[in-house]
PyMOL commands that place a pseudoatom at each C-alpha (Angstrom):
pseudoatom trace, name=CA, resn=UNK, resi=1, chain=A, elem=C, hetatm=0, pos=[22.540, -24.933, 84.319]
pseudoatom trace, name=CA, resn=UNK, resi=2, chain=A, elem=C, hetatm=0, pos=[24.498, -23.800, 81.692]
pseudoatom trace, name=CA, resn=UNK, resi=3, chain=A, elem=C, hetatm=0, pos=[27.898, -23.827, 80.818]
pseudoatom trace, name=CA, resn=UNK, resi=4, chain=A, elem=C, hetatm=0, pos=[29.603, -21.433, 82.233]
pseudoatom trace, name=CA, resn=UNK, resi=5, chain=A, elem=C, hetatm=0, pos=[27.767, -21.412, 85.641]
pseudoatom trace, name=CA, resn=UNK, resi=6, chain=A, elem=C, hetatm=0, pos=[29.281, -24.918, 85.886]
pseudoatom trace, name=CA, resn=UNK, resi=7, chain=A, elem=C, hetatm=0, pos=[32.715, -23.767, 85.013]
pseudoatom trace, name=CA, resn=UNK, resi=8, chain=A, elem=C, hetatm=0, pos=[32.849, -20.645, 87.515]
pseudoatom trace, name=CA, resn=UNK, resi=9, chain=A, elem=C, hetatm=0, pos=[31.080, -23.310, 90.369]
pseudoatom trace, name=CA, resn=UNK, resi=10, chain=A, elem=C, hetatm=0, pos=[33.491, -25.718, 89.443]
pseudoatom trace, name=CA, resn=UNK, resi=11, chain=A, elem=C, hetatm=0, pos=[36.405, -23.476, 89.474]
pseudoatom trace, name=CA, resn=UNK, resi=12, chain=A, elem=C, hetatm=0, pos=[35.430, -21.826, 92.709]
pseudoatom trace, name=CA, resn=UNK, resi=13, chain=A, elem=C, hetatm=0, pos=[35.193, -25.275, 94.742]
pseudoatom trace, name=CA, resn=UNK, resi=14, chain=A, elem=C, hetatm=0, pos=[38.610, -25.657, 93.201]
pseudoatom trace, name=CA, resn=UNK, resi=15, chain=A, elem=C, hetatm=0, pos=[40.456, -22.597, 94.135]
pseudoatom trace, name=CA, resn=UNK, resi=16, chain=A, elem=C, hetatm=0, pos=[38.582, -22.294, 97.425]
pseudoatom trace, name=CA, resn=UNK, resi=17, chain=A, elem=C, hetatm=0, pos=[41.256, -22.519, 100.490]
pseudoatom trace, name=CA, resn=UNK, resi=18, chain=A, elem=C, hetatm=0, pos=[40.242, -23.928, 103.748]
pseudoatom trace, name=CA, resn=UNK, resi=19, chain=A, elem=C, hetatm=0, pos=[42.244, -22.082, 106.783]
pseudoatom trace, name=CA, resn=UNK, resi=20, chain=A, elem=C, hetatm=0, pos=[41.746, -23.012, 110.060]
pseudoatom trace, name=CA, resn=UNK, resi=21, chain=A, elem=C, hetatm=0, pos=[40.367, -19.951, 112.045]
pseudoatom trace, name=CA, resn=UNK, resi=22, chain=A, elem=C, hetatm=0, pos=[42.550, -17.310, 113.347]
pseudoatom trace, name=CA, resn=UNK, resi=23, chain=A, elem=C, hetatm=0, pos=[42.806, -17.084, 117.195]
pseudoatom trace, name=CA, resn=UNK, resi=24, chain=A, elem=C, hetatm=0, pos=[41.379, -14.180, 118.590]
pseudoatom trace, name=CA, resn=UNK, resi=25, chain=A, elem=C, hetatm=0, pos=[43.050, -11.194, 119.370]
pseudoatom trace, name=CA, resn=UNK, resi=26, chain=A, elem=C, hetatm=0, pos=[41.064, -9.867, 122.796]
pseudoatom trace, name=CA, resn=UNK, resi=27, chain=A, elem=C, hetatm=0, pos=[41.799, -12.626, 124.683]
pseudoatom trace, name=CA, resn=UNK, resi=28, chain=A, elem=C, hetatm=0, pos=[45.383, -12.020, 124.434]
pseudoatom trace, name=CA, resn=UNK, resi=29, chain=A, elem=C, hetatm=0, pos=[45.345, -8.572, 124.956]
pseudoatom trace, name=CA, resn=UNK, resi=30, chain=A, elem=C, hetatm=0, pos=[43.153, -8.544, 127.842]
pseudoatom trace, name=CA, resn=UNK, resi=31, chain=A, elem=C, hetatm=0, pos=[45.505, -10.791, 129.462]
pseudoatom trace, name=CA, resn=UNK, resi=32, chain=A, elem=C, hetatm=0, pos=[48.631, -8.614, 128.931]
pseudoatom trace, name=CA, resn=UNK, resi=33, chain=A, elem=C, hetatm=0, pos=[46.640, -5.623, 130.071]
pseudoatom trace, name=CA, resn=UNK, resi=34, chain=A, elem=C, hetatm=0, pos=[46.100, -7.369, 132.740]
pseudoatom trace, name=CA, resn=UNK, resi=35, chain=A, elem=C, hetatm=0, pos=[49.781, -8.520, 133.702]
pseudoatom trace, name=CA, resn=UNK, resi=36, chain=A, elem=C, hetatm=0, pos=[51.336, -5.453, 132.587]
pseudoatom trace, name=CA, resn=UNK, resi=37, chain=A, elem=C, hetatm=0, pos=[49.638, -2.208, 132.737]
pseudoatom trace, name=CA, resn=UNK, resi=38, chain=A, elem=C, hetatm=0, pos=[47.001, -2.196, 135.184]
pseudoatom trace, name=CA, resn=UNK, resi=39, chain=A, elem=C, hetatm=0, pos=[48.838, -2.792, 138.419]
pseudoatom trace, name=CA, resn=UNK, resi=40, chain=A, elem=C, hetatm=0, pos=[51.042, -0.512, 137.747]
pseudoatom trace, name=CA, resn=UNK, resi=41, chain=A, elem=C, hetatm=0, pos=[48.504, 2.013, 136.576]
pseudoatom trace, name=CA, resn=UNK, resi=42, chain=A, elem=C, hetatm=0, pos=[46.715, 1.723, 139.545]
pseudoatom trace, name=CA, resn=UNK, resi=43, chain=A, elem=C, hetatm=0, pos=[50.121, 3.119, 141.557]
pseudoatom trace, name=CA, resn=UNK, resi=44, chain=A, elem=C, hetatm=0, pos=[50.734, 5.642, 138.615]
pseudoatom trace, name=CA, resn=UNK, resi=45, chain=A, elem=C, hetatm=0, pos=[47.061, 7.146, 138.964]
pseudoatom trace, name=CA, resn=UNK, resi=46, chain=A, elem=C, hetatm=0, pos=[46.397, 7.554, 142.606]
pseudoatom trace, name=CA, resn=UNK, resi=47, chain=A, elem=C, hetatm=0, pos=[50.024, 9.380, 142.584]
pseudoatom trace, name=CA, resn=UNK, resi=48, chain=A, elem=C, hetatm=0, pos=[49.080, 11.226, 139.775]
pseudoatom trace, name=CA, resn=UNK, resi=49, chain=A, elem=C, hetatm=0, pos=[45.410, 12.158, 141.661]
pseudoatom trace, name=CA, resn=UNK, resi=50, chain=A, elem=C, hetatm=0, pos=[47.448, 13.473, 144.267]
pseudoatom trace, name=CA, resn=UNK, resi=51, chain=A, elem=C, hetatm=0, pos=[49.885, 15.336, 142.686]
pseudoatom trace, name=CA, resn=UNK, resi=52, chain=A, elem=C, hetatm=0, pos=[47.250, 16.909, 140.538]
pseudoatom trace, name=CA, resn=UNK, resi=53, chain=A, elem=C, hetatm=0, pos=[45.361, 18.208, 143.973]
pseudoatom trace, name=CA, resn=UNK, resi=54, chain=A, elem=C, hetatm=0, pos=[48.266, 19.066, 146.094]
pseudoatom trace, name=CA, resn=UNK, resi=55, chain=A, elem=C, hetatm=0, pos=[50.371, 21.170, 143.160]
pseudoatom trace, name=CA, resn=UNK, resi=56, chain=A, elem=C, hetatm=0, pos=[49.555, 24.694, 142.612]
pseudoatom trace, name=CA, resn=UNK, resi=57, chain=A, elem=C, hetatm=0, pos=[47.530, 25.041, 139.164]
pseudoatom trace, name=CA, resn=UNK, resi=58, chain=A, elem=C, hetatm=0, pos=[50.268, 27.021, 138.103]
pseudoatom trace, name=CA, resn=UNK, resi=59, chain=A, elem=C, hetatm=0, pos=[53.094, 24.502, 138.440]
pseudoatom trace, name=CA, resn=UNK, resi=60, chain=A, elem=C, hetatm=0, pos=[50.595, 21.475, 137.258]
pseudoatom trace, name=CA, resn=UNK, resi=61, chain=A, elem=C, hetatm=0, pos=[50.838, 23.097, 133.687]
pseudoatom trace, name=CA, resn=UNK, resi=62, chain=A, elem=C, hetatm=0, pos=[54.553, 23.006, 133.459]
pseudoatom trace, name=CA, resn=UNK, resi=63, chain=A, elem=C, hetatm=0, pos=[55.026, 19.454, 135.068]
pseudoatom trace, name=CA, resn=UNK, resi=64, chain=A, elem=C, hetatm=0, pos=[54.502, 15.912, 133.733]
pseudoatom trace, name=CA, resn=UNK, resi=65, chain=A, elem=C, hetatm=0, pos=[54.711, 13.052, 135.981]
pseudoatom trace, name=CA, resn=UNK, resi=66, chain=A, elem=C, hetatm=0, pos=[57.664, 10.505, 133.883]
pseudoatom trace, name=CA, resn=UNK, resi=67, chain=A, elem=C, hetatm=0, pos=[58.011, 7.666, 135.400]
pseudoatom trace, name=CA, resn=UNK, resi=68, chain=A, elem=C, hetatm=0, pos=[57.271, 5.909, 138.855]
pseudoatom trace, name=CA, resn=UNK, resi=69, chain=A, elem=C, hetatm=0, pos=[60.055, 3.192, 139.802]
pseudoatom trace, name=CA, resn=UNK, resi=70, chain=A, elem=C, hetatm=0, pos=[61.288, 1.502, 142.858]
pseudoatom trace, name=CA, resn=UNK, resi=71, chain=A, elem=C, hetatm=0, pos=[59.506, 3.806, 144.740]
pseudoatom trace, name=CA, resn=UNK, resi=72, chain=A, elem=C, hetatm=0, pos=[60.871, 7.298, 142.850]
pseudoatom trace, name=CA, resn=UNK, resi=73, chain=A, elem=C, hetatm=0, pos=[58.622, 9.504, 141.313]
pseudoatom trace, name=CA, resn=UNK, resi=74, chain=A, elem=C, hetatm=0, pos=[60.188, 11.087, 138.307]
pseudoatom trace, name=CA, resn=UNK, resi=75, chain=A, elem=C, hetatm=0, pos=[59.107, 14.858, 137.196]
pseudoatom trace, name=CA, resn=UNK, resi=76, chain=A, elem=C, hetatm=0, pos=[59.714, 16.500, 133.880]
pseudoatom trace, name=CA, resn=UNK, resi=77, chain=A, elem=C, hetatm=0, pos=[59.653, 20.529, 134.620]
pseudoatom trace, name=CA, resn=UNK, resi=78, chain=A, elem=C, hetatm=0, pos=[59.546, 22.020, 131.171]
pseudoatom trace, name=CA, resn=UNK, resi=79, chain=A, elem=C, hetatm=0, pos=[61.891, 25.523, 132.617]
pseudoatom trace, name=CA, resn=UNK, resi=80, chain=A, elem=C, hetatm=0, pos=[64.932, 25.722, 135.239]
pseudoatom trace, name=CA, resn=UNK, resi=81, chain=A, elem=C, hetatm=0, pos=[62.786, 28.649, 136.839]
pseudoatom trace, name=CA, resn=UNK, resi=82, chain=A, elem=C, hetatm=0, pos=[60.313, 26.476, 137.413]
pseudoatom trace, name=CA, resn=UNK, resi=83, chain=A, elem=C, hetatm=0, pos=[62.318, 23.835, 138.649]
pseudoatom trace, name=CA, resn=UNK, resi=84, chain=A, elem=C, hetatm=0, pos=[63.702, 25.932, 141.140]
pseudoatom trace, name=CA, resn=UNK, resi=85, chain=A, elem=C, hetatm=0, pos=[60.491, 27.365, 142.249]
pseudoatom trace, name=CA, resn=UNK, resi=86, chain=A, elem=C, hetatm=0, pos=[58.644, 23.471, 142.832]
pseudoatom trace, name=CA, resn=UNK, resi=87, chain=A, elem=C, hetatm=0, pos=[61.972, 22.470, 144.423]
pseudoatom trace, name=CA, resn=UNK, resi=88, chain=A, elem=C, hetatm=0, pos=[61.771, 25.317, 147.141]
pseudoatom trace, name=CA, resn=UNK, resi=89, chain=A, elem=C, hetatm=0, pos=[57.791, 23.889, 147.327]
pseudoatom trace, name=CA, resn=UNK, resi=90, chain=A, elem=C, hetatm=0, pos=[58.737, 21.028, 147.826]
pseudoatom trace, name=CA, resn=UNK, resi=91, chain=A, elem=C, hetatm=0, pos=[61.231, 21.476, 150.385]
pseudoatom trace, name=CA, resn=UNK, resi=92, chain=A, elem=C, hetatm=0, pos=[59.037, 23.726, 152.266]
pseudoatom trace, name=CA, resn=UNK, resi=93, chain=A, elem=C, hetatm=0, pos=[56.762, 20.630, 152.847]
pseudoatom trace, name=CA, resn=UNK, resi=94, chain=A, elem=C, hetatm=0, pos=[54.871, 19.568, 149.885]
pseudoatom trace, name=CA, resn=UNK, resi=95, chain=A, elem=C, hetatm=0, pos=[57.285, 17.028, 149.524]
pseudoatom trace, name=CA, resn=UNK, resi=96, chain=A, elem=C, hetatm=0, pos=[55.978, 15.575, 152.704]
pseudoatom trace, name=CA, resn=UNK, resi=97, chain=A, elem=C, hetatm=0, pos=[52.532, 16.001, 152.041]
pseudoatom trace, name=CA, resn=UNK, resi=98, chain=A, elem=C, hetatm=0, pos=[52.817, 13.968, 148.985]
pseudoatom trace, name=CA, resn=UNK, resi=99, chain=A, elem=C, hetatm=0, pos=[55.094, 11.118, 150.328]
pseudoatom trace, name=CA, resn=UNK, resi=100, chain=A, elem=C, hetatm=0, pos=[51.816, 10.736, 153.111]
pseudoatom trace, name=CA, resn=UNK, resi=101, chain=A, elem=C, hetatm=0, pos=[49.212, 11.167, 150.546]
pseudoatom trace, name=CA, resn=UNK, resi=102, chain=A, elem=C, hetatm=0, pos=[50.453, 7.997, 148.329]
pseudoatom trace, name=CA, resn=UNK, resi=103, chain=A, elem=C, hetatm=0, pos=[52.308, 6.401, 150.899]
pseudoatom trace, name=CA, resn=UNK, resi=104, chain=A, elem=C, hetatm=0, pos=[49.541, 3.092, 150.288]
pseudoatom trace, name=CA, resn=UNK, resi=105, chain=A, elem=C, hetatm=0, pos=[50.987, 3.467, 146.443]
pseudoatom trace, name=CA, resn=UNK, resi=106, chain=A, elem=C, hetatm=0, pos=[54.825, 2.727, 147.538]
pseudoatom trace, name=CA, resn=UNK, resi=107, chain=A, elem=C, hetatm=0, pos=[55.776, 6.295, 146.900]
pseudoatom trace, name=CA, resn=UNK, resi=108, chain=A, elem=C, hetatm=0, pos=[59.024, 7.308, 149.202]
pseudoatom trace, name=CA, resn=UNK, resi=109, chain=A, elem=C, hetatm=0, pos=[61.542, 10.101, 146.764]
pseudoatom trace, name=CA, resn=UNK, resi=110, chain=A, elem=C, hetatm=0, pos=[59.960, 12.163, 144.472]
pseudoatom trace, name=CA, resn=UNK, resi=111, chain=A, elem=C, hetatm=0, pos=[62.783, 13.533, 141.444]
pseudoatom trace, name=CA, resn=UNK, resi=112, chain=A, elem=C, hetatm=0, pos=[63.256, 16.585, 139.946]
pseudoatom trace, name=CA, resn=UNK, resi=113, chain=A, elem=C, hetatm=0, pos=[64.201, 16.822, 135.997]
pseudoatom trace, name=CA, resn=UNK, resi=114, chain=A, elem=C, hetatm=0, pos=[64.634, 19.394, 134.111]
pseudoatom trace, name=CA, resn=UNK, resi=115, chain=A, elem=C, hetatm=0, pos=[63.159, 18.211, 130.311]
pseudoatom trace, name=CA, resn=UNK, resi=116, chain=A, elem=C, hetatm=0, pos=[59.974, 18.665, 127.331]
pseudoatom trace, name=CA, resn=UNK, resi=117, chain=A, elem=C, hetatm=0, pos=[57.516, 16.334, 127.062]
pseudoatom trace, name=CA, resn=UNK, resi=118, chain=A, elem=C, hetatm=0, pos=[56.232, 18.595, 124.295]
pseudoatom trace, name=CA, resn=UNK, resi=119, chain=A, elem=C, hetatm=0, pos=[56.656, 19.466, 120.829]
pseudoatom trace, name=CA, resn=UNK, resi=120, chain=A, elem=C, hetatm=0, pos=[56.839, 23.633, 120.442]
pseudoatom trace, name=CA, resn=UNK, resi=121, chain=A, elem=C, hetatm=0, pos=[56.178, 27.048, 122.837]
pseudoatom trace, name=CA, resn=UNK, resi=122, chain=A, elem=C, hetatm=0, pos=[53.531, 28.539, 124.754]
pseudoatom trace, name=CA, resn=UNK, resi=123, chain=A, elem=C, hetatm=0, pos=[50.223, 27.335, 123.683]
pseudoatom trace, name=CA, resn=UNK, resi=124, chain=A, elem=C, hetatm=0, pos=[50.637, 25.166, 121.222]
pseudoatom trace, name=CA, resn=UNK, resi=125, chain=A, elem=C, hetatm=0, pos=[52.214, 22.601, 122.648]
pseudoatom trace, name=CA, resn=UNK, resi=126, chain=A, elem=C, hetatm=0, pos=[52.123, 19.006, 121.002]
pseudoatom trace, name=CA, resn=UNK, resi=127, chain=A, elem=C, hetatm=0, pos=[52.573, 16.218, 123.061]
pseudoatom trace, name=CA, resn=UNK, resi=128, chain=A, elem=C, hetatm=0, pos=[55.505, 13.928, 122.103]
pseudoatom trace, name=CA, resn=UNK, resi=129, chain=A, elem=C, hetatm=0, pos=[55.566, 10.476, 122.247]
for i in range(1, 129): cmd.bond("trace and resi %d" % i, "trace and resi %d" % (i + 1))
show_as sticks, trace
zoom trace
């Protein structure tokens, strides 16, 4: 071997760091999935399912479900003439029909709020987080 193989060898052994593993990340993450999102997901969807089949088309595109708490479904509606139009729906009886339909998820008020959920007009439309 000569002598600079033995140097870099030597010098590699010497600078070499031992760390213990890291823990793994999907364990972890699995676990608060698990404790935090998916239960309430489950509520969240099958509302969502419902409200997707028993809302005119037309009204679907200028809604987005907000939140779901203590029972209340919150609704953004992105225009007040909108608003007013799916409030008179809803009063007519759609309001009922969706309070049956996900009565199993907890569902008992359903909110109206006038708001954007959306960057922009018309079409192009950029969701905002």
């Amino acid at each position: 071997m000569r002598p600079e193989e033995a140097e870099f060898k030597r010098l590699s052994r010497v600078k070499r760091t031992l760390r213990d593993p890291e823990p793994m990340l999907g364990p972890e993450m699995v676990e608060f999935f698990k404790r935090s999102i998916q239960k309430r997901q489950a509520k969240f969807a099958k509302i969502g399912e419902c409200w997707s089949t028993l809302v005119p088309v037309t009204f679907c595109e200028h809604t987005s479900l907000e939140s779901f708490s203590k029972g209340t479904l919150t609704v953004l509606v992105d225009s007040a003439s909108h608003l007013y139009e799916l409030k008179q729906l809803l009063l007519a009886g759609l309001q009922q029909q969706l309070l049956i339909a996900c009565k199993s998820a907890g569902l008992r008020k359903i909110a109206l709020k006038r708001g954007q959920w959306y960057e922009g007009e018309g079409a192009t439309r950029k969701i905002r987080f």
